[in-house]
C-alpha positions as CSV (number, residue, x, y, z in Angstrom):
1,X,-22.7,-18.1,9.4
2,X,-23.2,-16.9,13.1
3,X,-20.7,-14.1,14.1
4,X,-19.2,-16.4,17.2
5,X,-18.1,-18.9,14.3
6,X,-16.3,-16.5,12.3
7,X,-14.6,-14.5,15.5
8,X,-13.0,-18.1,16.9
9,X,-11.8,-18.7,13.0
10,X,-10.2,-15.4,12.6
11,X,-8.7,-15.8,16.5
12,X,-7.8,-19.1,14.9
13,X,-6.1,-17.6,11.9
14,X,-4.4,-15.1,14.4
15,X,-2.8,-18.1,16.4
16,X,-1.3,-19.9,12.9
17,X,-0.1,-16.3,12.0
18,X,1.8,-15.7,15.2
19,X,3.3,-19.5,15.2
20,X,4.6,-18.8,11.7
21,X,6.2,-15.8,13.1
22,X,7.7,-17.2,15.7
23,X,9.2,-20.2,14.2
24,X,10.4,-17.6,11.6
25,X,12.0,-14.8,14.3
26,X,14.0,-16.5,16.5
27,X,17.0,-15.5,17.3
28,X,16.6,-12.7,14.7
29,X,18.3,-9.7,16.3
30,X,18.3,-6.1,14.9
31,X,19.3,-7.5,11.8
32,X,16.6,-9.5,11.3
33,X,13.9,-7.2,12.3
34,X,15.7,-4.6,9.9
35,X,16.5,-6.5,7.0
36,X,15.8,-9.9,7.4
37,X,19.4,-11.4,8.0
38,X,19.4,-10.2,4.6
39,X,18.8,-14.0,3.5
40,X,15.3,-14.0,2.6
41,X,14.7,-16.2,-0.6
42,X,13.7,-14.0,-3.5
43,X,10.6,-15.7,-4.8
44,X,8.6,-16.1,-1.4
45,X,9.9,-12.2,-0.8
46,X,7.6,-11.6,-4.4
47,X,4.6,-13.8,-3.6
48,X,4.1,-12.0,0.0
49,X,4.9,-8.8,-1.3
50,X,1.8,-9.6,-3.6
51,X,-0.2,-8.7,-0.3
52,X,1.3,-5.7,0.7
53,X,0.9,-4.0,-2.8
54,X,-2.7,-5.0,-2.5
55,X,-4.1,-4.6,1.2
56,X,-7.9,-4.8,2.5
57,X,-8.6,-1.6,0.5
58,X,-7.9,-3.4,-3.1
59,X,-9.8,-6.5,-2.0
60,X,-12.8,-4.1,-1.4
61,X,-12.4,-1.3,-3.2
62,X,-11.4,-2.2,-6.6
63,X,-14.2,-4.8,-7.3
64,X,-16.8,-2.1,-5.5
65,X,-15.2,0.9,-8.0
66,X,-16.0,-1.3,-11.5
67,X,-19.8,-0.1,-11.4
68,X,-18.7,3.9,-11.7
69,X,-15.6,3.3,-13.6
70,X,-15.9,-0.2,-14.7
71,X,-11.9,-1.7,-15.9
72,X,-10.5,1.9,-15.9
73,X,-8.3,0.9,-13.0
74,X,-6.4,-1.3,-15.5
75,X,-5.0,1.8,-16.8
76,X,-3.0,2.5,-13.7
77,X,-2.1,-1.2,-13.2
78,X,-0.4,-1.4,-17.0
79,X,2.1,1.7,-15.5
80,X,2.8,-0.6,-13.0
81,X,4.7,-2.8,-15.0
82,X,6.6,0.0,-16.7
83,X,7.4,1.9,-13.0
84,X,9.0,-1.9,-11.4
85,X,11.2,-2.2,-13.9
86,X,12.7,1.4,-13.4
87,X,12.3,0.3,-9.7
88,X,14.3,-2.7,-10.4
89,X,17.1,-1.4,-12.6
90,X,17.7,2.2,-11.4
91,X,16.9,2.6,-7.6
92,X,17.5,-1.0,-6.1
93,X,21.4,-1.0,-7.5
94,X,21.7,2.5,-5.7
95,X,20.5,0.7,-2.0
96,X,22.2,-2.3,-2.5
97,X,25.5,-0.9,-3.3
98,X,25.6,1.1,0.0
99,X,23.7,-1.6,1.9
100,X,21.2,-0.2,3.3
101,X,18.7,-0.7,6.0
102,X,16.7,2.4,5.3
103,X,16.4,3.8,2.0
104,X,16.4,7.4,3.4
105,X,19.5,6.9,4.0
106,X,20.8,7.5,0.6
107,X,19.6,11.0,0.7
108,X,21.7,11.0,3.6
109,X,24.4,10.2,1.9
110,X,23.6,12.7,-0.9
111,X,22.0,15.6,0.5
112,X,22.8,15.3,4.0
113,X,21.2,14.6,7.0
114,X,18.0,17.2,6.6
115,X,17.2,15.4,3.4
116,X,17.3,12.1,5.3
117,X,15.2,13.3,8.2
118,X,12.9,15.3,5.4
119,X,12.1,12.2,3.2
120,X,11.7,10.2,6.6
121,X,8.8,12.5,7.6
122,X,6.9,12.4,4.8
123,X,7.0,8.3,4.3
124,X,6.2,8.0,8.1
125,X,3.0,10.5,7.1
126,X,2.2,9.0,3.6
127,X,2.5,5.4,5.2
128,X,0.6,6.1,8.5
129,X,-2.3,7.8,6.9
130,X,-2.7,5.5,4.2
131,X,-2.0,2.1,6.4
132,X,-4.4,3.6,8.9
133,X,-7.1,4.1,6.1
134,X,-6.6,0.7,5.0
135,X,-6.9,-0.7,8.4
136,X,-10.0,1.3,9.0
137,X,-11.3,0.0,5.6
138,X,-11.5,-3.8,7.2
139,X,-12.1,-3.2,10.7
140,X,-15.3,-1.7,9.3
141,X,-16.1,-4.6,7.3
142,X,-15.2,-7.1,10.1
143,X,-16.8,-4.8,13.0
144,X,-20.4,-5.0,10.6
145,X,-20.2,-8.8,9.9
146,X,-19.1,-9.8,13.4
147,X,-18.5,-8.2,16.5
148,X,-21.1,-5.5,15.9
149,X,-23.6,-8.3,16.2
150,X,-21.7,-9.8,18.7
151,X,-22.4,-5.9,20.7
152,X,-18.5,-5.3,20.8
153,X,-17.8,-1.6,20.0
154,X,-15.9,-0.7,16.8
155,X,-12.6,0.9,18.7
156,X,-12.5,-3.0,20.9
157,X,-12.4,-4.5,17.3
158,X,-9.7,-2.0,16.2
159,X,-7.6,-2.4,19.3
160,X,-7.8,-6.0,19.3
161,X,-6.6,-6.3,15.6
162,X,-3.9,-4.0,16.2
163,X,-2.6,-5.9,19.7
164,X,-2.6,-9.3,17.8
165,X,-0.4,-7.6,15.1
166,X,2.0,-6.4,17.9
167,X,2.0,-9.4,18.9
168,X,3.9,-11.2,15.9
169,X,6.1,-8.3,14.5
170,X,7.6,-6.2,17.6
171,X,10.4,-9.0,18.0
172,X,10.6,-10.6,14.1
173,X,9.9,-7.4,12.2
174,X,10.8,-7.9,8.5
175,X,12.4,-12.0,9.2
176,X,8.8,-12.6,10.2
177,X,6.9,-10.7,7.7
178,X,8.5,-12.4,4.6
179,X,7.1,-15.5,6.1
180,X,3.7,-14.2,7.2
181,X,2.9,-11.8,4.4
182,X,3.5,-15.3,2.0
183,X,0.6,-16.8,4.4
184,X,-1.9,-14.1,3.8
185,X,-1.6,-13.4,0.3
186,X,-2.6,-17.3,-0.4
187,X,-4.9,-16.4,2.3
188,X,-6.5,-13.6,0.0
189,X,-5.8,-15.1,-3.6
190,X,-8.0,-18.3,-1.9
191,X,-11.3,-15.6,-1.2
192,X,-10.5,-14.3,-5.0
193,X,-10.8,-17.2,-6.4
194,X,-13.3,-19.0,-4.6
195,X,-15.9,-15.8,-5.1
196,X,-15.0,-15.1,-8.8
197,X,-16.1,-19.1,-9.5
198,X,-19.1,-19.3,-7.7
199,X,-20.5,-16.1,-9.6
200,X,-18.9,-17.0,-13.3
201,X,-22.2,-17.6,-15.6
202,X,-21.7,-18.6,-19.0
203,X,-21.6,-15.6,-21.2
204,X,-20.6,-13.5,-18.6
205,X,-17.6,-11.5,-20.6
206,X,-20.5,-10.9,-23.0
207,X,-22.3,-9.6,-20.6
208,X,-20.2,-7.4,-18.4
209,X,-19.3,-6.2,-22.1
210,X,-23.6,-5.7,-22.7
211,X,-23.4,-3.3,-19.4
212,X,-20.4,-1.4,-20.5
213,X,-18.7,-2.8,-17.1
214,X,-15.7,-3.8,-19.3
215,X,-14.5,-0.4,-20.2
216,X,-10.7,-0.1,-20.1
217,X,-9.3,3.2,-22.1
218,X,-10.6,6.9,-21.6
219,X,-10.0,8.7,-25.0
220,X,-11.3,12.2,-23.4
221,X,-8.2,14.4,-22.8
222,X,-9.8,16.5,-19.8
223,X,-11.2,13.1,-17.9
224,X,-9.9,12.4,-14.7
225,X,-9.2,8.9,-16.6
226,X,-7.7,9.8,-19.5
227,X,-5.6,6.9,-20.5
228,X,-2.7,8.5,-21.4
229,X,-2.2,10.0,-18.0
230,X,-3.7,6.9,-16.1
231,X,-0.7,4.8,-17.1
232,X,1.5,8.0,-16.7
233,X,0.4,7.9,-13.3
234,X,0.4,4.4,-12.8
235,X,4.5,4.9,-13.5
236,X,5.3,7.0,-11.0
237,X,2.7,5.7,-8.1
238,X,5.1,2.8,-8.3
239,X,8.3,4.4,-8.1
240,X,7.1,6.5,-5.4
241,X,5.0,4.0,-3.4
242,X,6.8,1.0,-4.1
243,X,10.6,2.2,-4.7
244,X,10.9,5.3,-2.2
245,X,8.7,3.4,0.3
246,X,10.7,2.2,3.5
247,X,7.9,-1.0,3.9
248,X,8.0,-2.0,0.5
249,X,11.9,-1.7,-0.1
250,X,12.4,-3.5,3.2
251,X,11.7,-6.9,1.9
252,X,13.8,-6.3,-1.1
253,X,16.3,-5.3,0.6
254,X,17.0,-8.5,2.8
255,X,17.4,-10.2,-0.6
256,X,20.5,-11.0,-0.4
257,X,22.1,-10.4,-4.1
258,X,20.7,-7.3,-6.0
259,X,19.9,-10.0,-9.1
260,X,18.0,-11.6,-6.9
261,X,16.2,-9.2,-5.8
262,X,15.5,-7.6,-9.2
263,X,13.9,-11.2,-10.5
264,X,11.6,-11.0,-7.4
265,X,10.4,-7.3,-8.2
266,X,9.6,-8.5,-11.8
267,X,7.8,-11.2,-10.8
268,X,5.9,-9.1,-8.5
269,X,5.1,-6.6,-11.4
270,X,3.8,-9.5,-13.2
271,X,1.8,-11.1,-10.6
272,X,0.5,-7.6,-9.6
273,X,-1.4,-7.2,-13.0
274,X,-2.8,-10.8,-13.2
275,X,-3.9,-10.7,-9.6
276,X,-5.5,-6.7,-10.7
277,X,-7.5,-8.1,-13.4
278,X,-8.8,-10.9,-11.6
279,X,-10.5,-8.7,-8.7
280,X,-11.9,-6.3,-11.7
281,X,-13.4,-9.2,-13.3
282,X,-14.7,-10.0,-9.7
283,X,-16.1,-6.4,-9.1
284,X,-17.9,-6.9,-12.9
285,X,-19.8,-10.4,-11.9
286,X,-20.7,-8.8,-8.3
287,X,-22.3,-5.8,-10.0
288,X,-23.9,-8.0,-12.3
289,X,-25.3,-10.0,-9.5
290,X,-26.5,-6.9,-7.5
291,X,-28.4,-5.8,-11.1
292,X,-30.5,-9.2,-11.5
293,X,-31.3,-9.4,-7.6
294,X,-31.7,-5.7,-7.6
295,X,-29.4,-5.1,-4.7
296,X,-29.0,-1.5,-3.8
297,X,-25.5,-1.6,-2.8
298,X,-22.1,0.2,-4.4
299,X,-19.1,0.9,-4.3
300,X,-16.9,-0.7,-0.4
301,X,-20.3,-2.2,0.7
302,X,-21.2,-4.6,-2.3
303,X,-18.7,-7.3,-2.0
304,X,-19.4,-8.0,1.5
305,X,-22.9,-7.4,0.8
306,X,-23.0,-9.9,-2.1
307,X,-21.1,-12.5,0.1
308,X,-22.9,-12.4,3.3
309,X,-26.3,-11.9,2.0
310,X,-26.4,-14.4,-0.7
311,X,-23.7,-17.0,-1.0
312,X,-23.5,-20.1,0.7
313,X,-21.7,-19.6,4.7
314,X,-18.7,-21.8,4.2
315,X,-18.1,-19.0,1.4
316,X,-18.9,-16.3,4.1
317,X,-15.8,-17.9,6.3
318,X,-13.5,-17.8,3.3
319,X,-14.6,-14.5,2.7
320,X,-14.1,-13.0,6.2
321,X,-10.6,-15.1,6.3
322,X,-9.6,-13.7,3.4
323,X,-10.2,-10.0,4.2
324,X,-8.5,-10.4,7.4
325,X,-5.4,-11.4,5.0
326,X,-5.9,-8.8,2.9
327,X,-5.2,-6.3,5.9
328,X,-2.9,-7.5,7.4
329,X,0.2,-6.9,5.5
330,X,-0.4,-3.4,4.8
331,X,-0.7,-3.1,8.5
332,X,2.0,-5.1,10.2
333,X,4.3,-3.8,7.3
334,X,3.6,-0.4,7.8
335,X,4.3,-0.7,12.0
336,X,7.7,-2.0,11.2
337,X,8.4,0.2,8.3
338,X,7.7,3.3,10.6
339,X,9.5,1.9,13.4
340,X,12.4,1.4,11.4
341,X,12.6,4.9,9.4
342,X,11.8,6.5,12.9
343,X,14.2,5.1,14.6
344,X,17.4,4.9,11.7
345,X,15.9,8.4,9.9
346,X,14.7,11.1,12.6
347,X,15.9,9.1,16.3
348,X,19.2,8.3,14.3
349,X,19.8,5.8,17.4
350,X,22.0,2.6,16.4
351,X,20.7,-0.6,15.1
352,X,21.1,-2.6,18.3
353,X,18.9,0.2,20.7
354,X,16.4,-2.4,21.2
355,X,14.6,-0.6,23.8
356,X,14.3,2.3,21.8
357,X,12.4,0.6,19.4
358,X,10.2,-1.3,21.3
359,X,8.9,2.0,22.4
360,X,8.5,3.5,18.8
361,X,6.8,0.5,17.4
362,X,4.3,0.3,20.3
363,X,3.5,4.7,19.8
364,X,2.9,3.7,16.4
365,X,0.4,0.9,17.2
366,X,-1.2,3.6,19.6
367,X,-1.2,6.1,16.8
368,X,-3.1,3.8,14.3
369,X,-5.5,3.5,16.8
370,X,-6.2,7.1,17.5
371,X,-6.3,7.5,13.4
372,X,-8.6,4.6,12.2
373,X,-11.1,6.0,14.9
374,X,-11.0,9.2,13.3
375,X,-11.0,7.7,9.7
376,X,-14.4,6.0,10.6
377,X,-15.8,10.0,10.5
378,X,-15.3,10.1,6.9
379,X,-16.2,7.0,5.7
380,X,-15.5,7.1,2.0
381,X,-17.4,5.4,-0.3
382,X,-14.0,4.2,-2.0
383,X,-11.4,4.5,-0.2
384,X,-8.6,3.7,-2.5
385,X,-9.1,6.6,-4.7
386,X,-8.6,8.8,-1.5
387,X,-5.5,7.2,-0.5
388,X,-4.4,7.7,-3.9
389,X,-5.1,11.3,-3.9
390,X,-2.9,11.7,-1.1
391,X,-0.4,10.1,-1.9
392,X,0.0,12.7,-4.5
393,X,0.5,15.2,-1.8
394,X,3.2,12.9,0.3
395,X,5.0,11.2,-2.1
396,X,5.4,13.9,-4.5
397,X,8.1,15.8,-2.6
398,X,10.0,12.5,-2.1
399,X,9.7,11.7,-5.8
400,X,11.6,15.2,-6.4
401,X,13.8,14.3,-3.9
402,X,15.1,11.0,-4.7
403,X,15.1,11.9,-8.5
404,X,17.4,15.2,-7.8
405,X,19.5,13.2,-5.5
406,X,20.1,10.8,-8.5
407,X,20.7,12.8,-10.8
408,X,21.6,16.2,-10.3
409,X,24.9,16.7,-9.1
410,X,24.3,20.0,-7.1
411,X,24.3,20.5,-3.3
412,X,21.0,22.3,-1.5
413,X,21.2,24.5,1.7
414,X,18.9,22.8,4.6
415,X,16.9,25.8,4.7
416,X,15.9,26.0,0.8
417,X,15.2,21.9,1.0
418,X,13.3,22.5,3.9
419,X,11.2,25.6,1.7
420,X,11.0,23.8,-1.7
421,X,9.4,20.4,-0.4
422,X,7.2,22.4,1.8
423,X,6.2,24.6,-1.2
424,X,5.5,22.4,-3.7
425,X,2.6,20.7,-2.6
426,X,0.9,23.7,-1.3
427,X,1.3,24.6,-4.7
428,X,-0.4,21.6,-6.1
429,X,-2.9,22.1,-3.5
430,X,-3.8,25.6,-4.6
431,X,-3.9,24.1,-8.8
432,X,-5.6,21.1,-7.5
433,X,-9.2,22.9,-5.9
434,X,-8.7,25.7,-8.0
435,X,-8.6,23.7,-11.3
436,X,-7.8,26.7,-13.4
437,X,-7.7,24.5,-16.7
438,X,-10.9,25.1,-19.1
439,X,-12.6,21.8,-18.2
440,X,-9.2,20.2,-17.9
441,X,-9.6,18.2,-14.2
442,X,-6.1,16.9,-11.9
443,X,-6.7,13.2,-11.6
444,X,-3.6,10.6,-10.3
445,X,-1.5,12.4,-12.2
446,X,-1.1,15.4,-9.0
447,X,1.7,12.9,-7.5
448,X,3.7,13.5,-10.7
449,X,3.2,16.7,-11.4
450,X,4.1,17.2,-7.0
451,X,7.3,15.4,-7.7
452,X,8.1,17.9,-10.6
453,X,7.6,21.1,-8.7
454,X,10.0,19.7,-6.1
455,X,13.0,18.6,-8.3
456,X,12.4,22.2,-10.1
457,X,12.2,24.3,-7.1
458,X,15.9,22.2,-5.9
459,X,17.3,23.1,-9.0
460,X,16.9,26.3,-8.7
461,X,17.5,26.5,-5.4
462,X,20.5,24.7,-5.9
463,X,24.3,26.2,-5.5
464,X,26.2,25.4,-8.6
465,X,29.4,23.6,-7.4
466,X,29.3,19.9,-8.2
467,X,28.7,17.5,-5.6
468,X,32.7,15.4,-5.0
C-alpha cells in the first residue's frame, strides 16, 4: 500500500482518538485528569489496561523473540497471574483505604516524605526510559514503512506522534485514557487476529512443534530461562511494574469501589495470558513463513517484514493501524503518569495547580523526544528483553521499599534510605557483569533479587522503635 495512504489513515485514526478524548474529558478537572472522577467502570478500565500492559514492544517483540527462545516467554506470563492477584488483594486495599491519587504517597505516609520523593524518582526513571524505548520501538517501524519513503526524517515522525498525544491527554489525563486506551487495545487485538488467520496452515501446531518453536519449560538450573525462576520473575515484574507503577495503578484507582477494582485486575490477569499466547503463536507461524520463503529476517524486523512484504495491503493498513495502537497507551499513559507523580511526589504542589502541570507534562513530552532520538543509537534487536533488564535495576529498590513499608514496622533515617536504595543496585550491578556463579547466569530474576537487597539493607538500617 503506498506510504501517503497509510499516513492519512493513521492521521485518520489520530482524529477518532482525540474526538473520543474529548467527548470523554470535559469538564474533568484535576480530578479527572488524576483519577478519573474516580467513576470509571471496572470492566472497560480492564479491557484498556490490556494495552498498556502490552505496548508496541510486545506486539513486535514477542512474536520476533519465538525464533531464539520459541514459547519460553510463557514462563514469565504464568507469574503473571500469581503477581495480580497479590496485586489485587494486598496492595490495592492499602491505596484505596487512604484514597489515593498517587501511590507514592503511601510511603509518604509510612516512611515520610524522602521515601515518597525516593520511590517517585525511580518510577519517573523506570517509566520514562522504558516508555521512551517503547515509543522508539514504533516510530522505527512506522518511520521505515511510511514517512521514510515519504523523505520525512525519523525525529519529524517522532515529534509528530508525540504532539498528537499531547494533544488528547494534557486536559483529560486518566478520564480520557480509560476511554482511549479501550479504543486501541481493540485496535491491536484486530492486527493480532487478522495476521494470525491469514498465516494458520493446517497442521501448523504440528509443525511449529517439528521446529522446536513450541518450547515452553527450561529444565537447566544455570539458564537464563530456567523455569523455575522465569515464573519467579514473572511474580514480582507484576507487582513491581504493575502494582508500584503510578500509570498502571492510576486506572485502578479511579475505580470507584476497591471490589470493583479487584474484579477488573483479575480479569486483566486473565486476558493478559490469553492475549500472550496468542502473539507467541503468531511469532511461531511468522517464523515459519520466513523458513519456507527463506526470509532472512529476526527478531523486531520479521513481523513488519512478513506483513509488508508478503501479505495482501488491506492487511498492511491493519497492520500499521494496529501498531500505532499498540504504542500509544504505553505512551500517553506514561506522560500522564509522570506528570502526575512529578507534580503530587517531588513538586508536592496541590491538586488544582493547573498551570504547574501543564508545564510538567509538556517537559515530559520534550524529554521523550530527546530520549527516543538517542534510543535509535542502540537499536536492540529485541527490545523487550532490555526494558526488562532494567527494570530490574529501577524497580528493584521500590519493590524493597513498598514491601518494608508494608510490613515492617520500623522507622528509617532519610540519610540511610537515601544510602540503601542507592546501594543496592550498584550491588546487583557489580553480581550482574561479574557473574561470579560457576556457569550460573542472572536472568529476570535481578529485579527480585534488587528488591531483596533493598528491604535487607532497611532492616538493618532500621532503628528499632515500632512505627505508632
Amino acid at each position: 500500500m503506498p506510504p501517503g495512504l497509510l499516513l492519512l489513515g493513521v492521521l485518520a485514526y489520530f482524529a477518532l482518538l482525540f474526538h473520543v478524548a474529548h467527548r470523554a474529558s470535559r469538564r474533568a478537572g484535576a480530578a479527572g485528569f488524576y483519577v478519573g472522577g474516580r467513576s470509571s467502570p471496572w470492566p472497560v478500565v480492564a479491557f484498556g489496561m490490556v494495552g498498556t500492559s502490552l505496548s508496541g514492544v510486545t506486539f513486535i517483540s514477542v512474536p520476533g523473540s519465538v525464533a531464539a527462545s520459541g514459547f519460553t516467554y510463557l514462563q514469565v506470563t504464568l507469574g503473571y497471574l500469581v503477581g495480580y492477584v497479590v496485586i489485587a488483594y494486598v496492595l490495592l486495599p492499602a491505596y484505596h483505604r487512604l484514597g489515593l491519587a498517587s501511590i507514592y504517597e503511601f510511603l509518604g505516609a509510612r516512611l515520610g516524605p524522602v521515601a515518597q520523593r525516593l520511590g517517585s524518582a525511580y518510577f519517573v526513571l523506570s517509566r520514562t526510559v522504558g516508555a521512551t524505548a517503547r515509543l522508539y520501538l514504533v516510530v522505527q517501524v512506522l518511520h521505515t514503512l511510511i514517512l521514510g519513503p515519504l523523505g520525512l526524517p525519523f525525529a519529524v515522525g517522532a515529534a509528530v506522534v508525540l504532539a498528537m498525544i499531547l494533544l488528547y491527554t494534557v486536559e483529560g489525563g486518566v478520564k480520557a485514557l480509560v476511554w482511549t486506551d479501550t479504543l486501541q487495545t481493540a485496535g491491536m487485538l484486530t492486527g493480532l487476529v487478522v495476521c494470525t488467520v491469514l498465516l494458520w496452515q493446517p497442521g501448523t501446531l504440528a509443525q511449529l512443534d517439528a521446529a522446536g518453536l513450541s518450547r515452553v519449560w527450561v529444565g537447566d538450573p544455570l539458564s537464563r530461562d530456567f523455569s523455575v525462576k522465569a515464573v519467579l520473575a514473572g511474580v514480582f515484574i507484576t507487582i513491581a511494574m504493575t502494582g508500584l507503577d503510578q500509570e498502571m495503578m492510576q486506572k485502578s484507582l479511579s475505580v470507584a469501589r476497591l471490589r470493583d477494582a479487584q474484579k477488573n485486575l483479575l480479569l486483566l490477569a486473565g486476558l493478559l495470558l490469553l492475549v500472550i499466547t496468542a502473539f507467541l503463536l503468531l511469532g511461531g507461524l511468522l517464523t515459519l513463513f520466513a523458513r519456507q520463503h527463506g526470509l532472512e529476517v529476526r527478531g523486531d524486523a520479521l513481523f513488519p517484514a512478513v506483513v509488508m512484504q508478503h501479505l495482501p495491503a488491506w492487511v498492511q493498513a491493519v497492520f500499521v493501524l494496529a501498531l500505532v495502537s499498540a504504542l500509544l497507551p504505553s505512551a500517553d499513559g506514561a506522560l500522564t503518569a509522570l506528570t502526575a507523580s512529578t507534580c503530587l511526589d517531588l513538586l508536592q504542589v496541590g491538586t488544582e495547580d493547573t498551570r504547574t502541570r501543564r508545564r510538567v507534562h509538556v517537559g515530559f513530552a520534550v524529554l521523550f523526544l530527546a530520549l527516543v532520538l538517542g534510543f535509535k543509537a542502540l537499536d536492540s534487536a529485541s527490545m523487550i528483553y532490555l526494558i526488562l533488564k532494567l527494570a530490574g535495576y529501577t524497580y528493584g529498590p521500590l519493590l524493597g521499599l513498598f514491601a518494608f513499608a508494608l510490613f515492617t514496622p520500623r522507622r528509617v533515617s532519610a540519610a540511610a534510605l537515601v544510602g540503601v536504595c542507592l546501594a543496592a543496585p550498584l550491588l546487583c550491578a557489580v553480581l550482574d557483569f561479574g557473574q561470579p556463579w560457576g556457569g550460573y547466569q542472572i536472568g529476570l530474576e535481578l529485579l527480585l533479587l534488587n528488591g531483596l537487597l533493598t528491604w535487607c539493607g532497611l532492616w538493618l538500617v532500621a532503628r528499632r522503635n515500632v512505627a505508632s
